[in-house]
mmCIF file as Biopython writes it, N, C-alpha, C and O atoms, coordinates in Angstrom:
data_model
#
loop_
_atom_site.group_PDB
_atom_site.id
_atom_site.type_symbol
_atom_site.label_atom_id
_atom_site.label_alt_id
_atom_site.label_comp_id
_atom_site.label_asym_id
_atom_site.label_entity_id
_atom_site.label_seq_id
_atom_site.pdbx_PDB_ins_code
_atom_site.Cartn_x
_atom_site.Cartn_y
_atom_site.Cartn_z
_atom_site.occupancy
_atom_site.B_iso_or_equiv
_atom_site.auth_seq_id
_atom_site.auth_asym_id
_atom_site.pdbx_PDB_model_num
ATOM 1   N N  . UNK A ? 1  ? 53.471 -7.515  87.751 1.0 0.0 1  A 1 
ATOM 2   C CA . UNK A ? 1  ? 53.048 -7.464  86.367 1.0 0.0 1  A 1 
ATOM 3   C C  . UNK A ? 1  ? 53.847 -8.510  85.591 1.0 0.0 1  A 1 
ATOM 4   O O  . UNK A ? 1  ? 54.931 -8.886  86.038 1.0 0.0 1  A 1 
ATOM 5   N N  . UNK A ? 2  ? 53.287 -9.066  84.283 1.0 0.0 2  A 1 
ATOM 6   C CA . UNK A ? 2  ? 53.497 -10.258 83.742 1.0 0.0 2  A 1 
ATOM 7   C C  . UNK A ? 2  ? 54.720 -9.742  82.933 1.0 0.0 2  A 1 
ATOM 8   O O  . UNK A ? 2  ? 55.408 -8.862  83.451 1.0 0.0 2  A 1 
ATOM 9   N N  . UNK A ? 3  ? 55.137 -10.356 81.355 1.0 0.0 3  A 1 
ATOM 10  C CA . UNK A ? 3  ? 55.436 -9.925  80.586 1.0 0.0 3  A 1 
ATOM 11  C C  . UNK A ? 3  ? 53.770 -9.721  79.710 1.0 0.0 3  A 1 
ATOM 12  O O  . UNK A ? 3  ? 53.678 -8.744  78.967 1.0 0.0 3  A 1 
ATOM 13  N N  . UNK A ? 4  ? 52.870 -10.410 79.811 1.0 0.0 4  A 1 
ATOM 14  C CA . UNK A ? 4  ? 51.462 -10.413 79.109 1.0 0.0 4  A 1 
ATOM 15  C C  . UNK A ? 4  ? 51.063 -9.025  79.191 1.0 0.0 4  A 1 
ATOM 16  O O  . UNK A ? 4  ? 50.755 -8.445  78.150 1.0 0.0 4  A 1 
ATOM 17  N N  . UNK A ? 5  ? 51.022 -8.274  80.574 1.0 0.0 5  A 1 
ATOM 18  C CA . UNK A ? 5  ? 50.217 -7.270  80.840 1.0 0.0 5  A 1 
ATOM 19  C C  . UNK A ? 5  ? 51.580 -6.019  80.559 1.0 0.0 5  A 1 
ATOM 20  O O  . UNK A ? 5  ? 52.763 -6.124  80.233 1.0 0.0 5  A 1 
ATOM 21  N N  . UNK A ? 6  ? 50.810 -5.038  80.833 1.0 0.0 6  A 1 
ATOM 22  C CA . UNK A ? 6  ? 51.245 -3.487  80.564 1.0 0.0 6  A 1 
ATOM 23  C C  . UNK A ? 6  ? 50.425 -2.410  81.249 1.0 0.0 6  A 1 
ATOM 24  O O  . UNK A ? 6  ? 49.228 -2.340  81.525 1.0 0.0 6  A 1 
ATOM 25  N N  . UNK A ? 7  ? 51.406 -1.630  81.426 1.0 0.0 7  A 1 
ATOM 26  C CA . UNK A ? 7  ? 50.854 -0.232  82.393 1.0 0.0 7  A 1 
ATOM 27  C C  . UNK A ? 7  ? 50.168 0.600   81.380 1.0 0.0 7  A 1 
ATOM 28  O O  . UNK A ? 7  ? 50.944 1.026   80.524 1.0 0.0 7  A 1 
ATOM 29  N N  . UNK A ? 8  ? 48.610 1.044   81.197 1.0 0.0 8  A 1 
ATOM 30  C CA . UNK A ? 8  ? 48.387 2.003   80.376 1.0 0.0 8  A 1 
ATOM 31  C C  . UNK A ? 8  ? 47.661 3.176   81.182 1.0 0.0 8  A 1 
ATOM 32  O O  . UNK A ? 8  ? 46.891 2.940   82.113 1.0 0.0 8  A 1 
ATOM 33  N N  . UNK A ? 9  ? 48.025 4.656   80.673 1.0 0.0 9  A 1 
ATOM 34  C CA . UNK A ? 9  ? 47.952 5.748   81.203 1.0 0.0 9  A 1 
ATOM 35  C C  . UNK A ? 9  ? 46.834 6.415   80.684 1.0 0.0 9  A 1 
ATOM 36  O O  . UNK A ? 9  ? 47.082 7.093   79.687 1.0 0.0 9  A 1 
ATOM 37  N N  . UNK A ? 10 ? 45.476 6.416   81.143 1.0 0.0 10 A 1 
ATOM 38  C CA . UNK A ? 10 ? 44.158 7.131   80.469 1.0 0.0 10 A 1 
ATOM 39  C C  . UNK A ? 10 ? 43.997 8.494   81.394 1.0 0.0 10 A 1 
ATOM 40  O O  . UNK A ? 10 ? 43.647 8.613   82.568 1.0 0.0 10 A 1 
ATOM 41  N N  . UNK A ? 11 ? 44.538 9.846   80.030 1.0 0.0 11 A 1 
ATOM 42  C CA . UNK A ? 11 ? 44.557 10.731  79.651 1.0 0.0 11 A 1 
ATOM 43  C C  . UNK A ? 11 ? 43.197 11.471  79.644 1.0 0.0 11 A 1 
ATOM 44  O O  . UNK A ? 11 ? 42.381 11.477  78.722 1.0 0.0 11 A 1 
ATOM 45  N N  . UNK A ? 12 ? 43.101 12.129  80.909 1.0 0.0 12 A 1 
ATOM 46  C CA . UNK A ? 12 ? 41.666 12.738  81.149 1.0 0.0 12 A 1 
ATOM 47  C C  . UNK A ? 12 ? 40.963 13.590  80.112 1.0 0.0 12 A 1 
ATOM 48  O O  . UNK A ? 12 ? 39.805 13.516  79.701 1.0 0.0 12 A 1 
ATOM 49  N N  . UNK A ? 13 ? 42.265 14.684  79.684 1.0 0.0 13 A 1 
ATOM 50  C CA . UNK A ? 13 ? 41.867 16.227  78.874 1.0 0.0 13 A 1 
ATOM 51  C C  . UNK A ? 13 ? 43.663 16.271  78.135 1.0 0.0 13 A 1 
ATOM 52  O O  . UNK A ? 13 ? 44.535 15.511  77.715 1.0 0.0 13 A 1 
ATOM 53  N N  . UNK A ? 14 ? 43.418 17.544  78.333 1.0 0.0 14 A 1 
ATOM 54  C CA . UNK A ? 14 ? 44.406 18.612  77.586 1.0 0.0 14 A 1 
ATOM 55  C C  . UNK A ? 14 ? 45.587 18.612  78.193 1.0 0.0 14 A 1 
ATOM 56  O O  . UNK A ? 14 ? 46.672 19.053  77.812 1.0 0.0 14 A 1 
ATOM 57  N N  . UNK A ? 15 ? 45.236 18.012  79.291 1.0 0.0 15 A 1 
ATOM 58  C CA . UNK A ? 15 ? 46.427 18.611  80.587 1.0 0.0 15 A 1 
ATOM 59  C C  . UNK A ? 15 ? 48.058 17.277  80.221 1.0 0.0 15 A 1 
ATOM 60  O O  . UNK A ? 15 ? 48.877 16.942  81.077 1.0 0.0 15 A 1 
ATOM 61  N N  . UNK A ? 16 ? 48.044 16.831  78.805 1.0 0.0 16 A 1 
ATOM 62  C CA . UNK A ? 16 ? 49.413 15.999  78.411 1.0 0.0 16 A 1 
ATOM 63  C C  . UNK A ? 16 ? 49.233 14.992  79.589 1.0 0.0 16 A 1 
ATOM 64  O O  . UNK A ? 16 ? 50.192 14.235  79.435 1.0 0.0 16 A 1 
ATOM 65  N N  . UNK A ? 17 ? 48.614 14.609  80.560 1.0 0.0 17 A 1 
ATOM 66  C CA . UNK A ? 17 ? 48.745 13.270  81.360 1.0 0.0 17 A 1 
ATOM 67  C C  . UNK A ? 17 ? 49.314 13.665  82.568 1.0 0.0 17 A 1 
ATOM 68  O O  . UNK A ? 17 ? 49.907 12.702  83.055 1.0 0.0 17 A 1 
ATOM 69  N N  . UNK A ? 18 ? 49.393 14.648  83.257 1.0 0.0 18 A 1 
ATOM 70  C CA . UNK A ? 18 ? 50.308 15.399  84.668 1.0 0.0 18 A 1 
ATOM 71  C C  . UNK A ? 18 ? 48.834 14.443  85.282 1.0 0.0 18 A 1 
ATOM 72  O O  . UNK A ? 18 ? 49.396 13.583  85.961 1.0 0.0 18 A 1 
ATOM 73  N N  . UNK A ? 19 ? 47.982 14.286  85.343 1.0 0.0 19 A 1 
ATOM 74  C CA . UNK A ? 19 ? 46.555 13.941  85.756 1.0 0.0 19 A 1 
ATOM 75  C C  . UNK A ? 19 ? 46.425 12.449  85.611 1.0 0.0 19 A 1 
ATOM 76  O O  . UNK A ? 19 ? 45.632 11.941  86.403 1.0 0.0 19 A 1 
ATOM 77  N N  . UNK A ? 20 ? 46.939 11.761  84.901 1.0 0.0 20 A 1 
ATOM 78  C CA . UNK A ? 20 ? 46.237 10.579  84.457 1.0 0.0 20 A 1 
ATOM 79  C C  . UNK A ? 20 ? 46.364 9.048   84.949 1.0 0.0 20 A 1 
ATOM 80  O O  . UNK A ? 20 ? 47.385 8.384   85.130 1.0 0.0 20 A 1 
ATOM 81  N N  . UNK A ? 21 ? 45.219 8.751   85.084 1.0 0.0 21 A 1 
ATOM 82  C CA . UNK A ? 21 ? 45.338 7.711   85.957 1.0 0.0 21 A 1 
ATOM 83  C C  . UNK A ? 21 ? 46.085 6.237   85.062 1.0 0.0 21 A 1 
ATOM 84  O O  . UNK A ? 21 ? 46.553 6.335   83.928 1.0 0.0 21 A 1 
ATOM 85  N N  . UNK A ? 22 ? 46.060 5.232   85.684 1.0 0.0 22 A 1 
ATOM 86  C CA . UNK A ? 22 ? 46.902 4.077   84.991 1.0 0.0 22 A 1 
ATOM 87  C C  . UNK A ? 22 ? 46.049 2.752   85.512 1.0 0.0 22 A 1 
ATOM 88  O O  . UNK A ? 22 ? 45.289 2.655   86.475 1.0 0.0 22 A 1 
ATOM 89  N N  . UNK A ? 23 ? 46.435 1.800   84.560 1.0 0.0 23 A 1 
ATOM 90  C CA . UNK A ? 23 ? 45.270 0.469   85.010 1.0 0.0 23 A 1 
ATOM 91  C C  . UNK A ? 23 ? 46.409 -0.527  84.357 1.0 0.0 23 A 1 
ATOM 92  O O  . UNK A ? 23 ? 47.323 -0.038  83.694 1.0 0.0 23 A 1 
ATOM 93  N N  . UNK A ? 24 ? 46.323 -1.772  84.548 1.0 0.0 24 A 1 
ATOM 94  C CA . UNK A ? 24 ? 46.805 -2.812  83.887 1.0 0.0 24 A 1 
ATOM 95  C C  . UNK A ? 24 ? 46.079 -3.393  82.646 1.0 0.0 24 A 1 
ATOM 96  O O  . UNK A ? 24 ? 44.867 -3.389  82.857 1.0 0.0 24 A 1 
ATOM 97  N N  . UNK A ? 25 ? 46.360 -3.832  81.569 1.0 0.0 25 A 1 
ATOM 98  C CA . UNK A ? 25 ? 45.919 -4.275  80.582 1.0 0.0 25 A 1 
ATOM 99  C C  . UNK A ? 25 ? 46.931 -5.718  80.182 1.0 0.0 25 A 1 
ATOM 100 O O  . UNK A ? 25 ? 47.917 -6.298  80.635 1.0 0.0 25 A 1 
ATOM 101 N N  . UNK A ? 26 ? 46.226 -5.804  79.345 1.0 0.0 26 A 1 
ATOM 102 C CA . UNK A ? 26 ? 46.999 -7.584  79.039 1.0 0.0 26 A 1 
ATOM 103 C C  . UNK A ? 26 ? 47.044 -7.041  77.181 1.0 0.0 26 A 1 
ATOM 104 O O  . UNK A ? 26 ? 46.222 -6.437  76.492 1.0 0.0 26 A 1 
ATOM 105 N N  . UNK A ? 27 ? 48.513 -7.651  76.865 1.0 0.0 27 A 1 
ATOM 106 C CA . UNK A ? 27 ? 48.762 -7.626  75.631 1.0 0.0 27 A 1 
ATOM 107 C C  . UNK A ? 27 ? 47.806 -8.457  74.463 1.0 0.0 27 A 1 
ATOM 108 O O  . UNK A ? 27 ? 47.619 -9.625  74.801 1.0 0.0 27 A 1 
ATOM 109 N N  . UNK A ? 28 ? 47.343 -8.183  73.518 1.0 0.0 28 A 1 
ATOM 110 C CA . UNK A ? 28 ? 46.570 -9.101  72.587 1.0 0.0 28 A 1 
ATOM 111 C C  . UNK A ? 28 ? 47.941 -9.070  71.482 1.0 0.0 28 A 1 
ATOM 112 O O  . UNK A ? 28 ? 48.591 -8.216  70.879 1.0 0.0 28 A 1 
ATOM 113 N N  . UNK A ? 29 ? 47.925 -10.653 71.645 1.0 0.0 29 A 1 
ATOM 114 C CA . UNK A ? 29 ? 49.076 -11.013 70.305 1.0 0.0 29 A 1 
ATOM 115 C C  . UNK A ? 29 ? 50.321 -10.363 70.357 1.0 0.0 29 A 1 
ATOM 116 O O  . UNK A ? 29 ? 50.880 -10.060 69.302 1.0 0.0 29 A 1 
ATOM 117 N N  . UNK A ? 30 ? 50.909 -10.068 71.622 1.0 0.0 30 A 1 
ATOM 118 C CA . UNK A ? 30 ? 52.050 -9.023  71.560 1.0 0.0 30 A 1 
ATOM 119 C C  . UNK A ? 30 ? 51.748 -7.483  71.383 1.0 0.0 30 A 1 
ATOM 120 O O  . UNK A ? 30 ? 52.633 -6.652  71.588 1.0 0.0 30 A 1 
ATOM 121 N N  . UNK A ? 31 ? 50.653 -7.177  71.052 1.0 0.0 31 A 1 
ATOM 122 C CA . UNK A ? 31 ? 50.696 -5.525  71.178 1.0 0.0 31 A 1 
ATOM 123 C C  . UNK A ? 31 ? 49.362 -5.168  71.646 1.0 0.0 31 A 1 
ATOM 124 O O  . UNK A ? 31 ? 48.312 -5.811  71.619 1.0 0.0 31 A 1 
ATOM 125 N N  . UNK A ? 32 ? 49.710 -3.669  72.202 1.0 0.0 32 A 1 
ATOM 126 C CA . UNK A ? 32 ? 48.923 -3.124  73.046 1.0 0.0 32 A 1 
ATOM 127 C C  . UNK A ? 32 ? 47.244 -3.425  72.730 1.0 0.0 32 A 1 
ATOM 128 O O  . UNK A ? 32 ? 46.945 -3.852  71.615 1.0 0.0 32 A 1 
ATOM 129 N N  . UNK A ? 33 ? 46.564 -3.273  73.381 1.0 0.0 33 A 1 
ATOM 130 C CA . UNK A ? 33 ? 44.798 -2.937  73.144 1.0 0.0 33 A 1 
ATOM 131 C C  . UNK A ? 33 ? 44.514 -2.045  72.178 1.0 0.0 33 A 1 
ATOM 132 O O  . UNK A ? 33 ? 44.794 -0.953  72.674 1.0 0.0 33 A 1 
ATOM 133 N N  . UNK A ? 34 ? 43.989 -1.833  70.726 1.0 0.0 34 A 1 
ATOM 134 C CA . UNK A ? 34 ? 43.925 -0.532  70.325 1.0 0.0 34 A 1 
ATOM 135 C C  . UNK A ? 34 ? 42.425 0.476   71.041 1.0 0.0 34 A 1 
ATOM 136 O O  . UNK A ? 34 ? 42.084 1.655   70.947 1.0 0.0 34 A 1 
ATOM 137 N N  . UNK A ? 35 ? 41.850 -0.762  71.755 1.0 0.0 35 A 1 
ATOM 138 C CA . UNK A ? 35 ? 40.575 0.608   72.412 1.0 0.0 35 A 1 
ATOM 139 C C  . UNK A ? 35 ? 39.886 -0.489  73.910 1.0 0.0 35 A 1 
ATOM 140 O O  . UNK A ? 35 ? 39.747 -1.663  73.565 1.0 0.0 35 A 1 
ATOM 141 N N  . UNK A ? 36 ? 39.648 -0.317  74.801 1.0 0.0 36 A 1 
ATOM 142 C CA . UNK A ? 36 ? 38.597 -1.203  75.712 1.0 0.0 36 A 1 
ATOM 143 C C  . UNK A ? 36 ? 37.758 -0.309  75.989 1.0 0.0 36 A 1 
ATOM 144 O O  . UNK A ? 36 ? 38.021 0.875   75.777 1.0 0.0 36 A 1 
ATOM 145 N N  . UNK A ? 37 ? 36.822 -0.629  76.411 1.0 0.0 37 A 1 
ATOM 146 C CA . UNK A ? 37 ? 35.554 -0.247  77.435 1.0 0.0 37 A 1 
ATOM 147 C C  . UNK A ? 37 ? 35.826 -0.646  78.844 1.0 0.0 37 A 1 
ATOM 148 O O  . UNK A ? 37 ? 36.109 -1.731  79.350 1.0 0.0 37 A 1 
ATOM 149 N N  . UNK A ? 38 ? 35.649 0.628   79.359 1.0 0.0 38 A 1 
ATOM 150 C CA . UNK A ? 38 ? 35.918 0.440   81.062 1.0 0.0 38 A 1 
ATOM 151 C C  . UNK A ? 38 ? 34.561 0.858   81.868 1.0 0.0 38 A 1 
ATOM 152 O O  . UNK A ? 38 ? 33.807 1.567   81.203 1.0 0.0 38 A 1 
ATOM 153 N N  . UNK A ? 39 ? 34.237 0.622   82.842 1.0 0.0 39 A 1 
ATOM 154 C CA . UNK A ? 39 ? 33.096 1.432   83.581 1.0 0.0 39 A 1 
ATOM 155 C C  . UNK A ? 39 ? 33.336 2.726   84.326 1.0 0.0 39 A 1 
ATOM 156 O O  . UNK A ? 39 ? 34.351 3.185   84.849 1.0 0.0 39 A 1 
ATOM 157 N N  . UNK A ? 40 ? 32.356 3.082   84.241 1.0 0.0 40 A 1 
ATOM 158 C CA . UNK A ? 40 ? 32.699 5.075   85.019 1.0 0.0 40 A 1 
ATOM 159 C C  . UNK A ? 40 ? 32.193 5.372   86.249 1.0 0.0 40 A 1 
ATOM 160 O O  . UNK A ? 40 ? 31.197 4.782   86.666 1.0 0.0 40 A 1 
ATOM 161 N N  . UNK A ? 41 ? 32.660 6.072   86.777 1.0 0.0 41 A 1 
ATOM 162 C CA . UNK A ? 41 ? 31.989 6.471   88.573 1.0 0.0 41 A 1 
ATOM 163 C C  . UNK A ? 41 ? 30.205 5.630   88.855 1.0 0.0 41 A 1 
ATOM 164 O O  . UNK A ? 41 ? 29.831 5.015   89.853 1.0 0.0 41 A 1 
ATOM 165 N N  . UNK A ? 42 ? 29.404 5.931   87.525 1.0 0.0 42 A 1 
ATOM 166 C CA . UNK A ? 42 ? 28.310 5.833   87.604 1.0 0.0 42 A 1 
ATOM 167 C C  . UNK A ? 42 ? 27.658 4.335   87.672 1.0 0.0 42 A 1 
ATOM 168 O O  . UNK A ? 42 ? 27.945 3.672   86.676 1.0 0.0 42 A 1 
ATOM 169 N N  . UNK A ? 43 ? 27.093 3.866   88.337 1.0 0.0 43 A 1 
ATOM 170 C CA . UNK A ? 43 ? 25.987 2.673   87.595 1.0 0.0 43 A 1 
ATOM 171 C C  . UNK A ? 43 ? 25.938 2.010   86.080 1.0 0.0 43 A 1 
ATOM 172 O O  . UNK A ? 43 ? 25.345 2.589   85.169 1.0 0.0 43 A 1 
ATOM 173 N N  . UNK A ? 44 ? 26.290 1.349   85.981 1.0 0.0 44 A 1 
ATOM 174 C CA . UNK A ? 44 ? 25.542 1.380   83.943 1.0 0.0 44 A 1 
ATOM 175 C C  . UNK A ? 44 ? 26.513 2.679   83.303 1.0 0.0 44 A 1 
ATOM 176 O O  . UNK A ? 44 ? 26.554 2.755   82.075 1.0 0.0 44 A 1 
ATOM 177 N N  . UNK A ? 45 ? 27.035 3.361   83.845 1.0 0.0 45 A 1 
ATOM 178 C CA . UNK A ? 45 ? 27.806 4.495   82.653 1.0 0.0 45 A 1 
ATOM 179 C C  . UNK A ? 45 ? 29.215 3.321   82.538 1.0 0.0 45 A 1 
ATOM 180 O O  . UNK A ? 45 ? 29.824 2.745   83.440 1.0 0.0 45 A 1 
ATOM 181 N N  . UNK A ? 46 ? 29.436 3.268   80.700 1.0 0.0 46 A 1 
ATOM 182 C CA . UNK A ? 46 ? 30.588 3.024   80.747 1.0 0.0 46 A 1 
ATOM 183 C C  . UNK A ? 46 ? 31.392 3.945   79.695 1.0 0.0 46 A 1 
ATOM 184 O O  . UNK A ? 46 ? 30.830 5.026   79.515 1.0 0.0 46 A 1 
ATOM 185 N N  . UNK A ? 47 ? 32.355 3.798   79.100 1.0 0.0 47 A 1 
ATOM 186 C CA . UNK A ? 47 ? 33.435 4.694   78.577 1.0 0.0 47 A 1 
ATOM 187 C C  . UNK A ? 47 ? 34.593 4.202   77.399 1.0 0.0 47 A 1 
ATOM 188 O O  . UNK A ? 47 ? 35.762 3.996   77.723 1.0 0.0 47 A 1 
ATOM 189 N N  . UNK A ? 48 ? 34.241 4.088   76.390 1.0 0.0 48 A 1 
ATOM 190 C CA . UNK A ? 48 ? 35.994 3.817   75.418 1.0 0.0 48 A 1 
ATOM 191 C C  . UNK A ? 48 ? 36.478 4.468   75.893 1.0 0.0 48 A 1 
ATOM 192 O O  . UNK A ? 48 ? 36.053 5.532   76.342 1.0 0.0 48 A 1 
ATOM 193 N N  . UNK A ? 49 ? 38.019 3.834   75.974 1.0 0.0 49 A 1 
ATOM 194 C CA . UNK A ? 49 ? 39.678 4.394   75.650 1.0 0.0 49 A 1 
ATOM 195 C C  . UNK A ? 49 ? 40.434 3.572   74.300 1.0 0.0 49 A 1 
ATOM 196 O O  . UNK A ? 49 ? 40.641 2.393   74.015 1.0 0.0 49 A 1 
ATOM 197 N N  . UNK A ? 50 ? 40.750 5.087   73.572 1.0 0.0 50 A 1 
ATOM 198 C CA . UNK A ? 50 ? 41.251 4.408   72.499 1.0 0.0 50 A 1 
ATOM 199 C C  . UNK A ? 50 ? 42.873 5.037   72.859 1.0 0.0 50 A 1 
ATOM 200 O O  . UNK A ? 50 ? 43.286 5.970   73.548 1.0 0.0 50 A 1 
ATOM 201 N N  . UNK A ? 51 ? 43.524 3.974   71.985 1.0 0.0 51 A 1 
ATOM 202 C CA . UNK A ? 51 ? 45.186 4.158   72.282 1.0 0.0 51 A 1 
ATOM 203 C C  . UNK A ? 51 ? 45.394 5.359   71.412 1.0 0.0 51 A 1 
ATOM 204 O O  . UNK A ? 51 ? 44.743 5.538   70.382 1.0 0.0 51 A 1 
ATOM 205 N N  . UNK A ? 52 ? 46.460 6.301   71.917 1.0 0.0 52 A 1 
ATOM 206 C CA . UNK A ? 52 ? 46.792 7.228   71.061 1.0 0.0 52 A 1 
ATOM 207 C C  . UNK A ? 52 ? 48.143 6.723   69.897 1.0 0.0 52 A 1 
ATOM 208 O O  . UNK A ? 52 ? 49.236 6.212   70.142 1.0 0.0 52 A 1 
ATOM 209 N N  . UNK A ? 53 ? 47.630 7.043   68.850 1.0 0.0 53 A 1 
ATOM 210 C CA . UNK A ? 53 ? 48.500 6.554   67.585 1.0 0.0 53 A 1 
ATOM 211 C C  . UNK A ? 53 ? 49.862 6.918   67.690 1.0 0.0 53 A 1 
ATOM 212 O O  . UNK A ? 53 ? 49.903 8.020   68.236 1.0 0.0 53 A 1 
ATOM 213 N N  . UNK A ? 54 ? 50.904 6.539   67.444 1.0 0.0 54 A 1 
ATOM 214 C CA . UNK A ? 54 ? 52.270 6.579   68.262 1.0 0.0 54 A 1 
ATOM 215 C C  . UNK A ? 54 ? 52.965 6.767   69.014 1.0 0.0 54 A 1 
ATOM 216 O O  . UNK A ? 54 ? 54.151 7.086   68.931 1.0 0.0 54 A 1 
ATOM 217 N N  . UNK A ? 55 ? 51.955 6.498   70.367 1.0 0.0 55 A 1 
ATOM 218 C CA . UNK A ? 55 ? 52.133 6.522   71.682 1.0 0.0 55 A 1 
ATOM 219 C C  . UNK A ? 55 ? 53.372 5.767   72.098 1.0 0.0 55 A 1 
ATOM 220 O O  . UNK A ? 55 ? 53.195 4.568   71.882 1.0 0.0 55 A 1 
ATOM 221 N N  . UNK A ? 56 ? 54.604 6.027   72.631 1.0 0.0 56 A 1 
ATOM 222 C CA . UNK A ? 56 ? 55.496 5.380   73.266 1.0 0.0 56 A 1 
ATOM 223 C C  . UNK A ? 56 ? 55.283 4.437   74.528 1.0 0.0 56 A 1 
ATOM 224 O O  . UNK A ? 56 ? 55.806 3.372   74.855 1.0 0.0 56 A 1 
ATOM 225 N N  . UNK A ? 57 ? 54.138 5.389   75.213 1.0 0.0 57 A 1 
ATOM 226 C CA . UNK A ? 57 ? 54.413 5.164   76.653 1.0 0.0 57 A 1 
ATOM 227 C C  . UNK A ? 57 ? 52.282 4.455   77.006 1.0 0.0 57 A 1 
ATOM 228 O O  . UNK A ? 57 ? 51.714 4.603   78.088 1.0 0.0 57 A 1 
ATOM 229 N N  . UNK A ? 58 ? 51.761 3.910   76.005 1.0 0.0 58 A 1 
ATOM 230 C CA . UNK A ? 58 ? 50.736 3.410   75.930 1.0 0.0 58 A 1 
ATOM 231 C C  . UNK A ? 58 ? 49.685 4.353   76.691 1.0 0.0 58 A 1 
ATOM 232 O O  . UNK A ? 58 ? 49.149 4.152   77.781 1.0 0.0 58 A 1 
ATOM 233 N N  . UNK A ? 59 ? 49.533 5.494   75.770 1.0 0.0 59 A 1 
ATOM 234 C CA . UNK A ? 59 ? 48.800 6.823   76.763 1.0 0.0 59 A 1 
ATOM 235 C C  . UNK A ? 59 ? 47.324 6.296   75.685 1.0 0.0 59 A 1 
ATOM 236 O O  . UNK A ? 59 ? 47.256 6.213   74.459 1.0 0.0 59 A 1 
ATOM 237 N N  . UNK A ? 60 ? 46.354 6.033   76.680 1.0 0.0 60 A 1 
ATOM 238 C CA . UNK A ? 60 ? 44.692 6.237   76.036 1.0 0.0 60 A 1 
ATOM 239 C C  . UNK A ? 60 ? 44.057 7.440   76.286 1.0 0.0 60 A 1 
ATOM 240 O O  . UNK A ? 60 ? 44.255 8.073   77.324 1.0 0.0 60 A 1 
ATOM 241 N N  . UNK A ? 61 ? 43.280 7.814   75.376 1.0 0.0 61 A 1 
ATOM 242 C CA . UNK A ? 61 ? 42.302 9.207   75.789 1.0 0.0 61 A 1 
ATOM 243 C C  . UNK A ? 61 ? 40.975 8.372   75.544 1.0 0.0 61 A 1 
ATOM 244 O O  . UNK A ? 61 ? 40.930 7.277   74.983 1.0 0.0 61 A 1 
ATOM 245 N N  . UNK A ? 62 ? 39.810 9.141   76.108 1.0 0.0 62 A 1 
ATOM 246 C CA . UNK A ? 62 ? 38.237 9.163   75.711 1.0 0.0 62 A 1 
ATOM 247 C C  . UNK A ? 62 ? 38.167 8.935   74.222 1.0 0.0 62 A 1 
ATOM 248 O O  . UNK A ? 62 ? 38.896 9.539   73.435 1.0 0.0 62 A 1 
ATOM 249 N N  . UNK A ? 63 ? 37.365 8.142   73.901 1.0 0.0 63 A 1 
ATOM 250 C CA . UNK A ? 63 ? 36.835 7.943   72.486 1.0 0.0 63 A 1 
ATOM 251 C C  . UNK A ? 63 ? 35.293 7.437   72.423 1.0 0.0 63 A 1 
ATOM 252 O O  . UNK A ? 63 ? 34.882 6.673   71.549 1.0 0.0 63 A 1 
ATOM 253 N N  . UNK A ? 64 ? 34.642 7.874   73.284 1.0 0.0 64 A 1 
ATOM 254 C CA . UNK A ? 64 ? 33.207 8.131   73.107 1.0 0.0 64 A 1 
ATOM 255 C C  . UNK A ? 64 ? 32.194 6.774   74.286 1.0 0.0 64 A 1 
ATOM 256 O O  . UNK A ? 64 ? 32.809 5.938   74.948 1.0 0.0 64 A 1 
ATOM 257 N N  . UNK A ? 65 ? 31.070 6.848   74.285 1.0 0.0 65 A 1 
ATOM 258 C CA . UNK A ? 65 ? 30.310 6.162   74.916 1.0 0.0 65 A 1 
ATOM 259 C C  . UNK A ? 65 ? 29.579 4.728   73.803 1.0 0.0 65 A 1 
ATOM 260 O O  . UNK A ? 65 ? 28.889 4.845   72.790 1.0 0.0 65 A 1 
ATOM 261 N N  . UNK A ? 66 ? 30.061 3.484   74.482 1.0 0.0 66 A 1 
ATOM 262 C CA . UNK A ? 66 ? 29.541 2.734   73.913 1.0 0.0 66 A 1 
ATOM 263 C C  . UNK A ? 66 ? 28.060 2.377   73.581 1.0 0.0 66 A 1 
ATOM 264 O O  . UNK A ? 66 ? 27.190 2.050   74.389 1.0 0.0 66 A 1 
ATOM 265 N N  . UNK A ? 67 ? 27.903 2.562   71.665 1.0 0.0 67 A 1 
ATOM 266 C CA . UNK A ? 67 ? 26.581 1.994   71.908 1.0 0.0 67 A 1 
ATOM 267 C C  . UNK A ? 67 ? 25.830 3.900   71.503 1.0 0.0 67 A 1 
ATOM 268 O O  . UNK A ? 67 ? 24.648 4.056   71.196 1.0 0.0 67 A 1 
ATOM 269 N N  . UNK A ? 68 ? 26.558 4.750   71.582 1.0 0.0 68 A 1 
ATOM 270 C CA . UNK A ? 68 ? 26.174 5.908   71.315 1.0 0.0 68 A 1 
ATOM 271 C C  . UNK A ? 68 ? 25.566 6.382   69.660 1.0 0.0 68 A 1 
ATOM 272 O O  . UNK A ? 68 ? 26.068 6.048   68.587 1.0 0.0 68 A 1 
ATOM 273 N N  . UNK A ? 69 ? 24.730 6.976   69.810 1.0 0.0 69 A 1 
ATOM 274 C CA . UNK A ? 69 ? 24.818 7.914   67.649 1.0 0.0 69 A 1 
ATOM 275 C C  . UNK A ? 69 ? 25.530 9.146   68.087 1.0 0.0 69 A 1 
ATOM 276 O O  . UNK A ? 69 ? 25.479 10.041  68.932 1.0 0.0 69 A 1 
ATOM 277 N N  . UNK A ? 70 ? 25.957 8.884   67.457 1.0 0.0 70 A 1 
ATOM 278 C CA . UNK A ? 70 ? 27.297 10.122  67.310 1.0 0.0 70 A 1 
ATOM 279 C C  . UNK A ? 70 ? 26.957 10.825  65.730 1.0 0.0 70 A 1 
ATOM 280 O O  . UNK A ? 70 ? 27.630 11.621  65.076 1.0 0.0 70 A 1 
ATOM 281 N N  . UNK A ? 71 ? 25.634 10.180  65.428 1.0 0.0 71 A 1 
ATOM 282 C CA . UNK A ? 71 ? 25.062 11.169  63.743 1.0 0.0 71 A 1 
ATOM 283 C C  . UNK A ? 71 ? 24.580 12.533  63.889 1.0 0.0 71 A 1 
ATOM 284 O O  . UNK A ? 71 ? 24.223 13.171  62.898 1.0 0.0 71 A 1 
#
């Protein structure tokens, strides 16, 4: 790993991260990603992760399906 990139920890549920898997990300401008789109088990399914707001340890949770109405 670079100094560019960073370990981030996407936070399945409830379970505080005992579960959660980790990916590499690359810093924008010195700080973390505040959200990407990743792809999911499925074909065509993909997935936001948004950063959790004063996260120490760069933990993302679910923040919805891109492209969704959420009205």
């Amino acid at each position: 790993m670079t100094d560019s990139m960073y370990t981030a920890r996407l936070v399945q549920g409830e379970d505080d991260g005992e579960n959660a898997e980790t990916v590499e990300l690359e810093f924008i401008e010195g700080m973390p990603q505040k959200s990407f789109v990743r792809a999911m088990g499925e074909p065509g399914v993909e997935q936001v992760w948004e950063l959790v707001s004063g996260s120490d340890d760069f933990e993302y949770r679910r923040a919805g399906v891109p492209g969704a109405d959420y009205s």
